[in-house]
C-alpha positions as CSV (number, residue, x, y, z in Angstrom):
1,X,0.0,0.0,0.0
2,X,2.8,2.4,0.9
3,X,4.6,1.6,-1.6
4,X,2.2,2.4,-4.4
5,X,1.5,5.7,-2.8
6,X,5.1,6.1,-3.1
7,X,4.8,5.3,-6.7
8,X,1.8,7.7,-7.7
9,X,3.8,10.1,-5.7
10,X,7.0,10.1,-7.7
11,X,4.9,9.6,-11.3
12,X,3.1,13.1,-10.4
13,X,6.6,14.8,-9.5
14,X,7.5,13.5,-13.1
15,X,4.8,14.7,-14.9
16,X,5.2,18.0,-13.1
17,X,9.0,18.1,-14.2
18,X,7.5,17.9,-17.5
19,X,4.8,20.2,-18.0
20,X,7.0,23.0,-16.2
21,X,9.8,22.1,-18.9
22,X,7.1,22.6,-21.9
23,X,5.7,26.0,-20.4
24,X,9.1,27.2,-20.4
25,X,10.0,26.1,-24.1
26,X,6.7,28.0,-24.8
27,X,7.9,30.5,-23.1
28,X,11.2,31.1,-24.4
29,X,9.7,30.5,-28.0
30,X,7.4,33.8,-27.2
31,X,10.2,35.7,-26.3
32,X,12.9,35.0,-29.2
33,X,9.3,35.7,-31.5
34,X,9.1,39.1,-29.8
35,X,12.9,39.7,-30.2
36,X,13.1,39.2,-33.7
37,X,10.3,41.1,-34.3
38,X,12.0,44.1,-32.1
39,X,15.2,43.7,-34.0
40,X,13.6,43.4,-37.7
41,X,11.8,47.0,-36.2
42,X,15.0,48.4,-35.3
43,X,16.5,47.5,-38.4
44,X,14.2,49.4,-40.8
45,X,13.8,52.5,-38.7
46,X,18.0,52.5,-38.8
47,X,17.7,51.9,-42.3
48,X,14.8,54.6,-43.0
49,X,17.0,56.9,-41.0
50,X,20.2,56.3,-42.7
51,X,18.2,56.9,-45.8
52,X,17.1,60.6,-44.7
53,X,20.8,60.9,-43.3
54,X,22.2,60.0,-46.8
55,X,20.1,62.8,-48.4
56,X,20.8,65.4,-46.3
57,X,24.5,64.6,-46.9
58,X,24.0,64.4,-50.4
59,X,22.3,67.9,-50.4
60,X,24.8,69.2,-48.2
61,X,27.3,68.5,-50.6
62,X,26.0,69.9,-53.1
63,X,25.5,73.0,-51.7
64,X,29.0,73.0,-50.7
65,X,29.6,72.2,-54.2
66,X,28.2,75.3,-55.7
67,X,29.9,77.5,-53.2
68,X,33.4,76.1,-54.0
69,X,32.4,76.6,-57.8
70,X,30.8,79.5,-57.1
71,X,34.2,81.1,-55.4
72,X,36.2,79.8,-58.0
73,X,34.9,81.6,-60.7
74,X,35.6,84.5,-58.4
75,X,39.3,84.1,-58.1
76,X,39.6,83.1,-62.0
77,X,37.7,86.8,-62.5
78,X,40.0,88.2,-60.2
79,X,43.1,86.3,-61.3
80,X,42.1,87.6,-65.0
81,X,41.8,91.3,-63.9
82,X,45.3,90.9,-62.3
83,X,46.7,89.4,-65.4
84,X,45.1,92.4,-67.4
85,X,46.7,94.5,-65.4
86,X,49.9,93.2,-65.6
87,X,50.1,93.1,-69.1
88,X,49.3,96.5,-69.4
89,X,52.0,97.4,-67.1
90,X,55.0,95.4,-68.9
91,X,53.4,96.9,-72.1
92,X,54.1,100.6,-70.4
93,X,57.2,99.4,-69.3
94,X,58.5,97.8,-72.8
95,X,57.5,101.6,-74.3
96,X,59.4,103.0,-71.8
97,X,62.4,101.0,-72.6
98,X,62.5,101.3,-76.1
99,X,62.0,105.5,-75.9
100,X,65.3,104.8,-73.6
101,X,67.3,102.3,-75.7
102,X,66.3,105.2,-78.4
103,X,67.8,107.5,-76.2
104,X,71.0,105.6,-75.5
105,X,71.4,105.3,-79.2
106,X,71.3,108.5,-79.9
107,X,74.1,109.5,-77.0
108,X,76.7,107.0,-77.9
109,X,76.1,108.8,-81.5
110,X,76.6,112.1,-79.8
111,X,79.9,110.4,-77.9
112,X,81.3,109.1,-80.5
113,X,80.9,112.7,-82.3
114,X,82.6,114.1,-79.1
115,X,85.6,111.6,-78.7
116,X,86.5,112.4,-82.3
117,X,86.2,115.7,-81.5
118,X,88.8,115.2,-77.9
119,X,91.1,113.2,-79.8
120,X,91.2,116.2,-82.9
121,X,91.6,118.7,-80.2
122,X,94.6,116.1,-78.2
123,X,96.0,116.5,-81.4
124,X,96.1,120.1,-81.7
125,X,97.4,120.6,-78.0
126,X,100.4,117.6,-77.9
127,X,101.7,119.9,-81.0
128,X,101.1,122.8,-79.3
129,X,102.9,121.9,-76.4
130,X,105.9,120.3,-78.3
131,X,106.5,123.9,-79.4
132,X,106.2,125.2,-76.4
133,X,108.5,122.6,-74.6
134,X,110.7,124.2,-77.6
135,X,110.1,127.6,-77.1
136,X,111.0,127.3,-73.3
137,X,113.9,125.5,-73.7
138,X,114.8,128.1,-76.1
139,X,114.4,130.5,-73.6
140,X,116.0,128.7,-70.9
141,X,119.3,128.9,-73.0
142,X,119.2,132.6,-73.4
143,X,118.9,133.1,-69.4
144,X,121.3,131.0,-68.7
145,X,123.8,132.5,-71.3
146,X,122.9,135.9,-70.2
147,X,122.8,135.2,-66.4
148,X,125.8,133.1,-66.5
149,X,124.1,130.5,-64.5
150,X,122.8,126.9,-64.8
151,X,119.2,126.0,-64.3
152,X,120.7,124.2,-61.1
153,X,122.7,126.7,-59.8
154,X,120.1,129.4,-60.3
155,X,116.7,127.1,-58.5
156,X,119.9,126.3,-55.9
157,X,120.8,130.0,-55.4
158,X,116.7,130.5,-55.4
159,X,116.1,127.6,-52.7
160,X,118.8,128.8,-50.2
161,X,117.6,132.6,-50.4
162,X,113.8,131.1,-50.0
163,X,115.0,129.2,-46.7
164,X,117.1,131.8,-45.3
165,X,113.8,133.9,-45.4
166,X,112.1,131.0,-44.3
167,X,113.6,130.6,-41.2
168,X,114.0,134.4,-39.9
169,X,110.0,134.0,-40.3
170,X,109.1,130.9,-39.0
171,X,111.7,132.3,-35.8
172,X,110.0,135.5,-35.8
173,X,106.4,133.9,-35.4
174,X,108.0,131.3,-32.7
175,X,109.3,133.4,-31.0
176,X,106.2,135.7,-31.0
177,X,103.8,132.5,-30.5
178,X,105.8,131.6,-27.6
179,X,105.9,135.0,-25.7
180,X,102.5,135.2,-25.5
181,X,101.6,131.6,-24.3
182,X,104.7,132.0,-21.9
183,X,103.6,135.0,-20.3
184,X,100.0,133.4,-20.2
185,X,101.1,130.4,-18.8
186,X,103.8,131.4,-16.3
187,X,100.8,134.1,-15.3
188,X,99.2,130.7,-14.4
189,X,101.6,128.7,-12.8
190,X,103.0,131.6,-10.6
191,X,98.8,131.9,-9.3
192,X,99.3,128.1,-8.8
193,X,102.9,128.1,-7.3
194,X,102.0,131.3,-5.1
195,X,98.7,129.8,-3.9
196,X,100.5,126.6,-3.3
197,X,103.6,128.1,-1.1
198,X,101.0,130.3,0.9
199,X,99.1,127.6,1.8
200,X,102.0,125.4,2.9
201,X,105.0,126.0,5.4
202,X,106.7,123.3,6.5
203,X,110.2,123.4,8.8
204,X,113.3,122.1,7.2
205,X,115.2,119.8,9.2
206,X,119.0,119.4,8.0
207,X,120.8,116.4,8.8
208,X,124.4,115.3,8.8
209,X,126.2,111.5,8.8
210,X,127.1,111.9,12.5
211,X,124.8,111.6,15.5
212,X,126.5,113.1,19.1
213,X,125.7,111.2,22.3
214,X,125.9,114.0,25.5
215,X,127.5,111.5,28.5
216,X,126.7,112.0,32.3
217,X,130.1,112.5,32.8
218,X,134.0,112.2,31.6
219,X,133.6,108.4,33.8
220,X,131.2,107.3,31.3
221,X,133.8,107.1,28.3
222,X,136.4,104.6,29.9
223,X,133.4,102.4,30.9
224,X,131.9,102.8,27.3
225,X,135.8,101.8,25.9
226,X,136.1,98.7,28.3
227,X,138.6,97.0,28.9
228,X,140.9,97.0,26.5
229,X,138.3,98.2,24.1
230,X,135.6,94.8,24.6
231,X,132.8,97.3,25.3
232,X,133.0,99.9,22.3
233,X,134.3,97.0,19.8
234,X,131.4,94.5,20.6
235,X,129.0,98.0,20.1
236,X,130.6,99.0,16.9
237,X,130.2,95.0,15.4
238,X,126.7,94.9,17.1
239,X,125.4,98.0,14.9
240,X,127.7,98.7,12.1
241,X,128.1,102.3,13.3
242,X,131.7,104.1,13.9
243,X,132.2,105.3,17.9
244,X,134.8,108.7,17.9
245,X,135.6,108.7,21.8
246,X,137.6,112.1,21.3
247,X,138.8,115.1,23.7
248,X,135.1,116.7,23.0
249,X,134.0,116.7,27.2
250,X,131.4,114.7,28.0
251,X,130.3,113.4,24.2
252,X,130.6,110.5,22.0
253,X,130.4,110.9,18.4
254,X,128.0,108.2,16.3
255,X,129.3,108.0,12.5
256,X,127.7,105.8,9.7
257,X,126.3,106.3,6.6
258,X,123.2,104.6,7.4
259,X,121.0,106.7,9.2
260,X,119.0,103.9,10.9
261,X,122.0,102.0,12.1
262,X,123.1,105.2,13.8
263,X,119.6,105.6,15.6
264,X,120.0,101.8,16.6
265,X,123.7,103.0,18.3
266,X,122.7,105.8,19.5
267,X,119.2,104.3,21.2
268,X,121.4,101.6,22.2
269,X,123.9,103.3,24.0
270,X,121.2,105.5,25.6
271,X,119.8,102.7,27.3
272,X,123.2,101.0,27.8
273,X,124.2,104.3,30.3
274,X,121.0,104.7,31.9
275,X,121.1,101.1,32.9
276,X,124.8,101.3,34.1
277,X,125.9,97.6,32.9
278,X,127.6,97.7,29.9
279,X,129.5,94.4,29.0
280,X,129.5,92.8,25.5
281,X,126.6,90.4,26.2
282,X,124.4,93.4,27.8
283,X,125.2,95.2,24.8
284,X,124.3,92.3,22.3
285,X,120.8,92.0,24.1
286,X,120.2,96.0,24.4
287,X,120.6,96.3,20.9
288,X,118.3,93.4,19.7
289,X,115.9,95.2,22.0
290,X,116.4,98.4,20.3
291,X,115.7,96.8,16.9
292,X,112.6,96.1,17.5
293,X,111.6,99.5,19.4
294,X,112.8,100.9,16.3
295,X,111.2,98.5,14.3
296,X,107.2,99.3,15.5
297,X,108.6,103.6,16.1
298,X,109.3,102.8,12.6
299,X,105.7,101.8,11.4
300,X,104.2,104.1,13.9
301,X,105.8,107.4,11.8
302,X,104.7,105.8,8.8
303,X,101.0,105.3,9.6
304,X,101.4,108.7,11.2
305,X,102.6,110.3,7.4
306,X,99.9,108.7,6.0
307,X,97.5,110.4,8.3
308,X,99.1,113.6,7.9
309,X,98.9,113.6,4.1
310,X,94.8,112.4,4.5
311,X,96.4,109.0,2.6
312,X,94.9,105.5,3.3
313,X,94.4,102.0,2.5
314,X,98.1,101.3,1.7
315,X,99.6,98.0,1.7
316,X,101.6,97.7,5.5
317,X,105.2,97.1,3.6
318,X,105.0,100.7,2.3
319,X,104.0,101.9,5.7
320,X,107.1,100.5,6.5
321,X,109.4,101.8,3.7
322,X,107.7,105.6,4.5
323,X,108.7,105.5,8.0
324,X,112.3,104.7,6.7
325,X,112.3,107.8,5.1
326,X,112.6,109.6,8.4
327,X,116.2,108.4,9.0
328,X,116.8,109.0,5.6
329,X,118.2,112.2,4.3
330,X,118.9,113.9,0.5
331,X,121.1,116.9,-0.1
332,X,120.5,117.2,3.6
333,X,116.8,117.5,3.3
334,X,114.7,114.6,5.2
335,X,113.1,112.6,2.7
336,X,110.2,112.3,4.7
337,X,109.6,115.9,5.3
338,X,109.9,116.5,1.8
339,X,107.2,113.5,0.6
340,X,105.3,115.1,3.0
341,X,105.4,118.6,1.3
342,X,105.3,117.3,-2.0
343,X,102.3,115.7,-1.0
344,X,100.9,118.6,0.5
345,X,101.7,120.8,-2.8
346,X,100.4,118.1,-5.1
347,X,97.2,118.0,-3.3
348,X,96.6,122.1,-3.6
349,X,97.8,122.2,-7.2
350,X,95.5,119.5,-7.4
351,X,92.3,121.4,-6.5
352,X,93.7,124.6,-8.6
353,X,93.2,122.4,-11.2
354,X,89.9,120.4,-10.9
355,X,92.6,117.2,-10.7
356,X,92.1,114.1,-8.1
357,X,93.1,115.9,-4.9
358,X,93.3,112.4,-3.2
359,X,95.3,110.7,-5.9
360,X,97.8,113.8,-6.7
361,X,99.1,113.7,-2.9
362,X,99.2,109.7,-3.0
363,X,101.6,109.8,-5.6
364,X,103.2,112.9,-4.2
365,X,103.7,110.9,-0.6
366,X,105.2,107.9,-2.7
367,X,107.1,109.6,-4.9
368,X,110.5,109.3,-3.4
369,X,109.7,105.8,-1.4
370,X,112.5,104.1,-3.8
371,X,114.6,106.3,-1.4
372,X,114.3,103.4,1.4
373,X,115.9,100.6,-0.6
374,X,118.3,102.4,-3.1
375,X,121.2,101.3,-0.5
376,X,120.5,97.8,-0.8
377,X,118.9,97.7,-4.7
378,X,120.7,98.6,-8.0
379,X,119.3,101.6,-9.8
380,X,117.7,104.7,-10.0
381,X,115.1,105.5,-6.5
382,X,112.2,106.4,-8.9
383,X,112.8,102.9,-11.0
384,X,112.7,101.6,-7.7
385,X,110.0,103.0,-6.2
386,X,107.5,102.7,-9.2
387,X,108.5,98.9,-8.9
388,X,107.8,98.6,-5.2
389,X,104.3,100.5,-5.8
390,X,103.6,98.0,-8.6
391,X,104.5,95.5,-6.1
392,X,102.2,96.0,-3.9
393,X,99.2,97.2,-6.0
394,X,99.4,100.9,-6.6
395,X,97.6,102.5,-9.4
396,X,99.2,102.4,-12.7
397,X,98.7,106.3,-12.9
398,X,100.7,106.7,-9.5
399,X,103.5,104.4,-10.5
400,X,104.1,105.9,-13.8
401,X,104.6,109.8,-11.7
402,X,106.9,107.7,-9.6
403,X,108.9,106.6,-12.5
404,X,109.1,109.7,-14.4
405,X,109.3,112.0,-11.6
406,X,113.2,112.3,-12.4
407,X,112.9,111.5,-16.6
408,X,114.1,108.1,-16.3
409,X,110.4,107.5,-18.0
410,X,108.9,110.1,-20.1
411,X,105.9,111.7,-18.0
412,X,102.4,111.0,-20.6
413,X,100.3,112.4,-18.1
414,X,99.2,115.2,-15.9
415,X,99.4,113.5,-12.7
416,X,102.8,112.6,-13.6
417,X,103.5,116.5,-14.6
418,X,102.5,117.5,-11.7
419,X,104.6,115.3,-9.5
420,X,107.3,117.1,-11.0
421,X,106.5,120.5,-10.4
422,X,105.7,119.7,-7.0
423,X,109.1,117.9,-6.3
424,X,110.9,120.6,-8.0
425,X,109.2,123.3,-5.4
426,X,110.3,121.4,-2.7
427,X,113.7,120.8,-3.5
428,X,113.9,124.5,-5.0
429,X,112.7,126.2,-2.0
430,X,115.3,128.7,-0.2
431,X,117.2,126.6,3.0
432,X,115.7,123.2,1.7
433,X,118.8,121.8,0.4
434,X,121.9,122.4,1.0
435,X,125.7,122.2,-1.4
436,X,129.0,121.6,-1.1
437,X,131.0,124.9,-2.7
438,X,133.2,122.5,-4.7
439,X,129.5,121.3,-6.7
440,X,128.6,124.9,-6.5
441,X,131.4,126.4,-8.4
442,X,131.8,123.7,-10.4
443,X,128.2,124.1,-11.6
444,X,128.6,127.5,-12.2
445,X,131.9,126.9,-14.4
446,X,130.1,124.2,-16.4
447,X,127.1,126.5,-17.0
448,X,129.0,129.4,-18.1
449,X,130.9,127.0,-20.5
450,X,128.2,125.7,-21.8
451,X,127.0,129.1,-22.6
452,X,130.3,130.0,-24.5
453,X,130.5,127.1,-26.4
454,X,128.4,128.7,-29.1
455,X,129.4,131.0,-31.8
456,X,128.8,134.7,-31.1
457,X,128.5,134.6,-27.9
458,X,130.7,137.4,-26.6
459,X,130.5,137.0,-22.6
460,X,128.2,134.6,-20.6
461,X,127.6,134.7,-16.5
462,X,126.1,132.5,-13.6
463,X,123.8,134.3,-11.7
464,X,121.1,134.1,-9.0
465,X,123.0,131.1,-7.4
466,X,123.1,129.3,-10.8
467,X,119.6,130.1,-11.0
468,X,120.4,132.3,-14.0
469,X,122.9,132.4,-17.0
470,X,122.7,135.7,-18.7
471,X,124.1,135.9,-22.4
472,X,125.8,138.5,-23.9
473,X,126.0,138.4,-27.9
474,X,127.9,140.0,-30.6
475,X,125.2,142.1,-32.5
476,X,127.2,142.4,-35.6
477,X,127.2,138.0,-35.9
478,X,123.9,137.1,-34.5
479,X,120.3,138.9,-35.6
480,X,117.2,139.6,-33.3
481,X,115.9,136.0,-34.4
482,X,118.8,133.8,-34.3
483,X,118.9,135.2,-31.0
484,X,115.8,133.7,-30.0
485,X,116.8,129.9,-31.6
486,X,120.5,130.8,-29.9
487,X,118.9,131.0,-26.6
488,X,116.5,127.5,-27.1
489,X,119.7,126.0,-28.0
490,X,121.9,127.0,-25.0
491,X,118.7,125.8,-22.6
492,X,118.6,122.4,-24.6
493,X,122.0,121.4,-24.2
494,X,122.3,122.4,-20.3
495,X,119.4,120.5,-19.9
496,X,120.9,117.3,-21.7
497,X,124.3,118.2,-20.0
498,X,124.1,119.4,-16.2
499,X,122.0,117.8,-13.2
500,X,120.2,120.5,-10.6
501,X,117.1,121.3,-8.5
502,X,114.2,123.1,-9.9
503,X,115.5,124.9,-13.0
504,X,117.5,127.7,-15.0
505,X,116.7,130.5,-16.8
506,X,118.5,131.5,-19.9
507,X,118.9,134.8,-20.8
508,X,120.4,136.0,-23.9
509,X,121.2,139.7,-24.9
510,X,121.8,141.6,-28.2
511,X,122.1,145.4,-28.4
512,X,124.0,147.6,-30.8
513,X,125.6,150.9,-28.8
514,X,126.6,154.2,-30.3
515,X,129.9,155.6,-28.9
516,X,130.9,159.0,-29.7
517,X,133.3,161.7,-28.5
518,X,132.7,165.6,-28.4
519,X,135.6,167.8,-28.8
């Protein structure tokens, strides 16, 4: 019984399983029915809208079409019009060119007329001047036979009287020329010079190659001397400097050519007599010692010059070398003293004339500085010096008025110029320098031989202190301007033959004089 329920059961399932599986092919059946018909529908309205799209395109392009054509026919119209145009022009052109090519014909007609015409006329004028070649030959012969000269001797003759008037002229105008802008510019350097001296005054300080020592008493030399002379002999090798122990009470005489080493003696021995012991070690150590006081007093007057002249930023080795210059003397002016002037008188000439004050009393400062090494360097003190300023990165304006400050490089500038007047004040200045006689006279000799050594000079004399050399001149052998070239001359060869301070004027005189007796 169970079982056959079990079997109705599972035949009901089955037919179940079935029907559901035939609804759903039905199903399924409806559906691909209903998509085909949905796609067949799609596919005509995409093919009745292509259609309408495919027309419009197809008008489109035809309208496009038309306008292309449309706008070519308007270039070709234009395009035409040009061409028209442009053939009208070359046609005005080509009448143009042939009226010219008429005209250019015609000319070469005309210039072909002309050159046989020129070359008639050359002709004419090479025979023309064939005779007259003739003719003044001709004539040439007759002046010569009646002159009795040669056409060379006579355009000789001519020549030499045509210099000779030459030169009286061109002296006459020199010398006129030069008067005038002499006395304008010695008007303007004496304003210059005056203003400059006024504004500066500066004490000369004079010193000699011996330094004196004043002792505390007569005791003082034996212990000085030492025994058996240990004392002044280790002082002597100790700083290079010549003790004169002499009869002269109560002073000891430093000698040396170097001023420095005699400061170093004579600081030395200072300190060796205040302190009492004096032995040769003492005096080995005192004068070490010394050294190097004398060594920062040196750079201490040196930074003090450069504050004096308003100079700064220079290198510390020049520092040096300027406070050198105090112990350091020329024609027995102090160098130092005398860079400082020149410094000074650059700096006022400077602002006479709108120059660089600032620069003009650098270079005035440092123009002597080869001063402090000439002793131990070969060569000139202003070769020196402009190398040493070089050196140590001076201006190539201020090294060149070092170097030509003497000549030994020609001055190209005004700076340089200027240097030179300065230096010339200074040394030129009454009770700066001072001369032996011997130099003196012999200076004077060699100007007034100088002076003589040219023809028609009658009597020549050294004046002023050499200052002046004043020429008498026969007036029957030398005119009023030979006299002017005679007294260029004269000044030329003392300045190429004779070395002095500042400068000399040349005077030279011509007079005629009447003498005549009454009885």
């Amino acid at each position: 019984m169970e079982t056959s329920l079990v079997a109705c059961v599972a035949v009901a399932a089955a037919c179940g399983a079935v029907i559901s599986l035939l609804l759903v092919r039905v199903a399924g059946a409806r559906r691909l029915k209903g998509a085909d018909l949905l796609a067949r529908r799609i596919i005509e309205e995409a093919r009745k809208e292509a259609q309408a799209h495919k027309k419009e395109i197809i008008l489109q392009g035809k309208d496009e079409v038309l306008e292309a054509k449309r706008l070519m026919e308007a270039e070709l119209k234009e395009r035409e019009r040009e061409l028209k145009a442009r053939d009208k022009k070359l046609e005005e052109q080509s009448e143009k060119l042939e009226a010219k090519l008429e005209n250019a014909r015609k000319r070469e007609q005309e210039f072909l007329l002309t050159e046989r015409e020129f070359t008639r006329k050359g002709k004419e004028l090479e025979e023309l001047r064939e005779k007259l070649t003739a003719k003044v030959a001709e004539q040439e012969q007759r002046l010569q036979e009646v002159a009795g000269l040669t056409m060379e001797e006579a355009r000789a003759g001519l020549f030499a009287d045509i210099e000779a008037k030459s030169r009286h002229e061109a002296a006459r105008m020199m010398r006129l020329i030069e008067t005038e802008s002499r006395e304008l510019a010695d008007r303007k350097a004496k304003e210059i010079l005056a203003t400059a001296i006024q504004r500066y005054a500066g004490d000369y300080v004079a010193e000699q190659t011996v330094t004196t020592v004043t002792l505390p008493s007569e005791d003082m030399k034996g212990r000085i001397i030492g025994r058996e002379g240990r004392n002044i002999r280790a002082l002597e090798a100790a700083t290079g400097v010549d003790l004169i122990i002499d009869d002269t009470p109560e002073t000891v005489i430093l000698s040396a050519y170097s001023p420095l080493r005699r400061q170093v003696a004579k600081m030395a021995l200072e300190h060796l007599i205040q302190d009492g012991r004096i032995h040769p070690a003492r005096i080995e150590d005192i004068v070490r010692k010394v050294e190097q006081e004398l060594e920062v007093h040196v750079r201490e007057v040196g930074e003090q010059a450069t504050f004096d002249a308003g100079v700064h930023g220079m290198h510390p080795d020049i520092v040096r070398l300027l406070g050198q210059l105090k112990f350091r003397t020329s024609f027995s002016q102090n160098v130092l003293q005398h860079s400082l002037e020149v410094a000074s008188l650059c700096g006022v000439m400077a602002a006479e004339l709108d120059m660089d004050i600032k620069r003009a009393k650098r270079a005035g400062l440092l123009h002597d500085i080869g001063k402090a090494l000439d002793h131990e360097i070969e060569g000139s003190h202003a070769v020196i010096g402009a190398d040493v300023a070089k050196r140590y990165g001076e201006n190539k304006d201020i090294v060149h008025a070092i170097a030509a400050h003497h000549e030994d490089t020609p001055p190209n500038s005004a700076l340089a110029v200027l240097v030179q007047a300065a230096d010339c004040l200074s040394g030129a200045r009454p009770g700066a320098r001072k001369e032996l006689l011997e130099n003196y006279v012999k200076r004077l000799e060699d100007l007034e031989n100088i002076a003589n050594s040219f023809n028609g000079i009658s009597k020549a004399y050294a004046i002023q202190a050499g200052r002046e050399i004043r020429v008498m001149v026969n007036a029957d052998d030398v005119d009023d301007d030979s006299t002017f070239l005679l007294c260029k001359d004269i000044a030329s060869k003392i300045e190429s033959n004779l070395t002095y301070p500042g400068q000399i004027r040349v005077t030279v005189i011509r007079e005629h004089r009447a003498v005549g007796y009454a009885k």
